[in-house]
C-alpha positions in Angstrom: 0.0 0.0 0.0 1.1 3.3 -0.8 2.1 5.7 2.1 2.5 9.1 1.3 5.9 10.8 2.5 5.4 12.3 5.7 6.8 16.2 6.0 8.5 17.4 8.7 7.5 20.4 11.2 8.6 23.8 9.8 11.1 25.8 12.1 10.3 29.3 11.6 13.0 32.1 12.0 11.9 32.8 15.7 12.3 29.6 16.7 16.1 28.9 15.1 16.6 31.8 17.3 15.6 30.7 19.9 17.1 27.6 19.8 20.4 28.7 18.8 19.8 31.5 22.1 19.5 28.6 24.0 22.3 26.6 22.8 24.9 29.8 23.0 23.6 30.6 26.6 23.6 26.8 28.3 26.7 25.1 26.3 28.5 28.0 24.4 27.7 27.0 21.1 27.1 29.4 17.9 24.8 28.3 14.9 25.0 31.0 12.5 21.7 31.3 10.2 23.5 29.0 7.9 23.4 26.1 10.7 19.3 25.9 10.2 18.9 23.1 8.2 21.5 21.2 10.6 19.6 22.6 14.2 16.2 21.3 12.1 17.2 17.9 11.5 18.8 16.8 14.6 15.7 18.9 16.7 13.4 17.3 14.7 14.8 13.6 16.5 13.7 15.6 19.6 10.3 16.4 18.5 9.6 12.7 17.0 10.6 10.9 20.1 8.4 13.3 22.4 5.4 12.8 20.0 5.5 16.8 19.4 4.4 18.5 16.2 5.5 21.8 16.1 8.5 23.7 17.0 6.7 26.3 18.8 5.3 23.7 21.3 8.8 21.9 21.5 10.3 25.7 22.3 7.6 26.1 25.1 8.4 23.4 26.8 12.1 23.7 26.9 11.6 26.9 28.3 9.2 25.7 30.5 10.1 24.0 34.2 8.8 21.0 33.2 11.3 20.9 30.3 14.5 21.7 32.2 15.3 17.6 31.3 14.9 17.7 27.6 17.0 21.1 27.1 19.6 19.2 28.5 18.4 16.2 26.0 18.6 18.7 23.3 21.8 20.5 24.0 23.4 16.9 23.4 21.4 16.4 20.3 23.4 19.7 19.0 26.2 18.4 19.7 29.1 17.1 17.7 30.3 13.6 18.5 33.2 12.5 16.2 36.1 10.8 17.4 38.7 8.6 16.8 41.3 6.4 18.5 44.6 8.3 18.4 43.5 11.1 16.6 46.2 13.5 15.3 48.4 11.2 16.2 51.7 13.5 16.5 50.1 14.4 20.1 50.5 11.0 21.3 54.0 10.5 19.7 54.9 13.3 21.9 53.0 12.2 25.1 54.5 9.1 24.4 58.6 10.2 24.0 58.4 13.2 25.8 55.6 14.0 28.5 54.8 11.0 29.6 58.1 9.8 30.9 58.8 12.8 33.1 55.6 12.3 34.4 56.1 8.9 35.1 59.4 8.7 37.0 57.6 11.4 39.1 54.6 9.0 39.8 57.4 6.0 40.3 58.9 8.6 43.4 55.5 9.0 45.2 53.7 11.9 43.5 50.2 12.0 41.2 49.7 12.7 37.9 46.9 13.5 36.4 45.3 13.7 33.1 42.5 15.8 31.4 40.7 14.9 28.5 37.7 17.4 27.8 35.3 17.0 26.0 36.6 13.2 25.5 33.1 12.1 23.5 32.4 8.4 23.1 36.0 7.9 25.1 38.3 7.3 22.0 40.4 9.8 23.2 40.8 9.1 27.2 41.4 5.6 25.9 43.8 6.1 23.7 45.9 8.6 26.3 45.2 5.4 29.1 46.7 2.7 26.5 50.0 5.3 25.6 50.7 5.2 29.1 50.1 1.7 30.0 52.2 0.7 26.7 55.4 2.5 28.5 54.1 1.4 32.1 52.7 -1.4 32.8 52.6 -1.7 36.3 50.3 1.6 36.2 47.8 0.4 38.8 50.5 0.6 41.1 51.2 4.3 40.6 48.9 7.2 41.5 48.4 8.0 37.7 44.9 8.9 36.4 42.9 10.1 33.8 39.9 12.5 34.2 37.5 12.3 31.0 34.8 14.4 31.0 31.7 16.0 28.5 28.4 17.7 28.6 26.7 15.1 27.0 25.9 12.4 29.3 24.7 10.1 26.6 27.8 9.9 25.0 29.5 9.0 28.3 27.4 6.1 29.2 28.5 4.7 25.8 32.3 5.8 26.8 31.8 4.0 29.9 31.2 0.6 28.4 34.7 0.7 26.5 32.8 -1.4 23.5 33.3 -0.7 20.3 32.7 -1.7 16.9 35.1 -3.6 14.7 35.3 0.0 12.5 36.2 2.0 15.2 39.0 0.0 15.9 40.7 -0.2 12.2 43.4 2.5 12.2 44.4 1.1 15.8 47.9 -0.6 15.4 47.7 -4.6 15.6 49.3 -4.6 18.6 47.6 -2.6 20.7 44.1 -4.3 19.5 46.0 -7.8 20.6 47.3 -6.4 24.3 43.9 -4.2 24.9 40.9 -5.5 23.1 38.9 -8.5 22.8 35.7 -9.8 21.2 32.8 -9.1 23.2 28.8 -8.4 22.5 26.7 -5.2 23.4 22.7 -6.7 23.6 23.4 -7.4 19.6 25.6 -5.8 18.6 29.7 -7.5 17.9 32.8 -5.6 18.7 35.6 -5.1 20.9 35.8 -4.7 24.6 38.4 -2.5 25.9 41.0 -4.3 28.8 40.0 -3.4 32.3 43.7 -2.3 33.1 42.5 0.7 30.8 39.5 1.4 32.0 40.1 1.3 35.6 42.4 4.0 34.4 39.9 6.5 33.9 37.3 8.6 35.5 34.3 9.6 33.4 32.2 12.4 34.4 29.4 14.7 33.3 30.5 18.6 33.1 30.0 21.7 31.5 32.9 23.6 30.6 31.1 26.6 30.8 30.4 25.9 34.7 32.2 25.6 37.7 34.8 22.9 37.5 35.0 21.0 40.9 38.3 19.2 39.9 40.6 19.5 43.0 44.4 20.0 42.0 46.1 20.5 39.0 46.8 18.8 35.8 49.9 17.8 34.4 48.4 17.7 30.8 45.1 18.6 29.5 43.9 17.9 25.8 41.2 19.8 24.6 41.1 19.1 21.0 38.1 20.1 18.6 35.6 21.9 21.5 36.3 25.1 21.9 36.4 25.2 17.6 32.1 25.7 18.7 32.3 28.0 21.1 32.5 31.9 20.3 35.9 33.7 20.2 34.4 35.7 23.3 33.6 32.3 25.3 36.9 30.8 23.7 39.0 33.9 25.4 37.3 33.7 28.9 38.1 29.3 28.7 41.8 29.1 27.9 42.9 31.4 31.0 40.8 28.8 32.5 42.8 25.8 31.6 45.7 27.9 32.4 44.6 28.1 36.3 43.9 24.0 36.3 47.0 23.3 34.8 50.3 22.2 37.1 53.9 24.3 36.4 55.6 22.3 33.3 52.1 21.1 32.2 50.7 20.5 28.7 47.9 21.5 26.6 47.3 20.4 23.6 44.2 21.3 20.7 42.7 20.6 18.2 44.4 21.0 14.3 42.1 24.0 13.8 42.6 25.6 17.4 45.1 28.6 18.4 45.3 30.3 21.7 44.6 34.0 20.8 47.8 36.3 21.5 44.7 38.3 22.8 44.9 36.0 26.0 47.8 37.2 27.7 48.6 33.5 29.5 51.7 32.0 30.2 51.0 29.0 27.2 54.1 28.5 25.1 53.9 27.2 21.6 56.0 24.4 22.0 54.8 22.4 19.0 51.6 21.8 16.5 48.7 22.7 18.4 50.8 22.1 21.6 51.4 24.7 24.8 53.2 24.4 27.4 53.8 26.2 31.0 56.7 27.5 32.1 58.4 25.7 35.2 
């Protein structure tokens, strides 16, 4: 039987603005006019799941009190959740030659170190930083050495959490690394690969908003930040980095995305030490 296509709800001007408002003021994120077929498609998900069939409803409850749940639900929708394992993969060549063993014959004479990877997505990343050190260390579980992964979208943690992934995620991951940290395992369904325990006991996953307070107690001896702050504003990007500044330990590393700069504007102590790498002075 022939079913006729069925259209989906128009998003007037307003309520793109509104939106985009509400996306800029909760999570930092800009969507420029040109974004509106994008905002459209992935609030439309929204409006399907919640059985609502107009934008204009969808925009009064959001802003309603009864709604505070789903503007969280669609600030993750808006999102952008693309990772990789070992993603630009001249950061963990230097992690891996250079930071990393400072670091650890500090940890191996008593002291912490700690990691920071925000805005870590579906966890390719605080994975991939956890299986660099282990690689060199084995015996990390005997050291106080950590990684904190965090992101605004708690959805995408949960998935993080699991450490599963599927067989195509896993590709451009060298054969031995998949051999030492990865083996066959099912999700409900679904096939893939289940990441070792020694790596995810590791890290620490939790939910947090880089534009709120961060409760983190002591410094970090490297943070990457790669491909966040590319959403945010240059106004919001200047009031983060002397952020990351304050949270980072004397001697300790940042490193962004491959479209990222920290603005001579800012006026911290970050060094260029490298290819979307900074570093503090001792």
């Amino acid at each position: 039987m022939y079913q006729p296509k069925q259209h989906s709800p128009d998003m007037s001007e307003t309520d793109f603005q509104v939106i985009a408002d509400i996306a800029h003021q909760d999570a930092g994120l800009v969507f420029t006019p040109e974004k509106a077929s994008l905002v459209r498609s992935r609030i439309n998900r929204r409006l399907r799941k919640l059985g609502i069939k107009r934008f204009s409803d969808y925009i009064a409850f959001i802003t309603s009190q009864q709604g505070e749940g789903e503007r969280k639900s669609m600030i993750y929708s808006l999102t952008t959740n693309i990772s990789s394992f070992f993603r630009e993969p001249h950061h963990f060549d230097l992690f891996a030659n250079k930071v990393f063993p400072k670091l650890l014959s500090n940890a191996r004479n008593g002291g912490r170190v700690r990691i920071w990877s925000a805005g870590c997505s579906s966890g390719q990343e605080p994975y991939s930083i956890a299986m660099t050190m282990h690689s060199i260390a084995p015996d990390l579980s005997n050291l106080d050495v950590k990684v904190l992964a965090t992101d605004i979208d708690a959805d995408v943690l949960e998935i993080a959490k699991t450490g599963f992934y599927h067989p195509s995620e896993i590709e451009n991951i060298s054969a031995g690394y998949q051999k030492e940290y990865f083996s066959p395992s099912t999700n409900g369904t679904q096939k893939g690969y289940l990441i070792d325990q020694r790596i995810r006991g590791l890290i620490s996953f939790r939910e947090l908003n880089l534009l709120h307070d961060w409760p983190m107690n002591g410094l970090f001896d490297a943070i990457f930040c790669r491909n966040v702050v590319i959403y945010f504003d240059e106004s919001t990007q200047l009031r983060l980095w002397p952020r990351f500044e304050k949270a980072t330990a004397p001697g300790g590393w940042l490193f962004v995305g491959h479209s990222e700069r920290l603005s001579e504007k800012l006026g911290t102590s970050f060094q260029n030490v490298g290819p979307t790498t900074y570093r503090l002075p001792n």
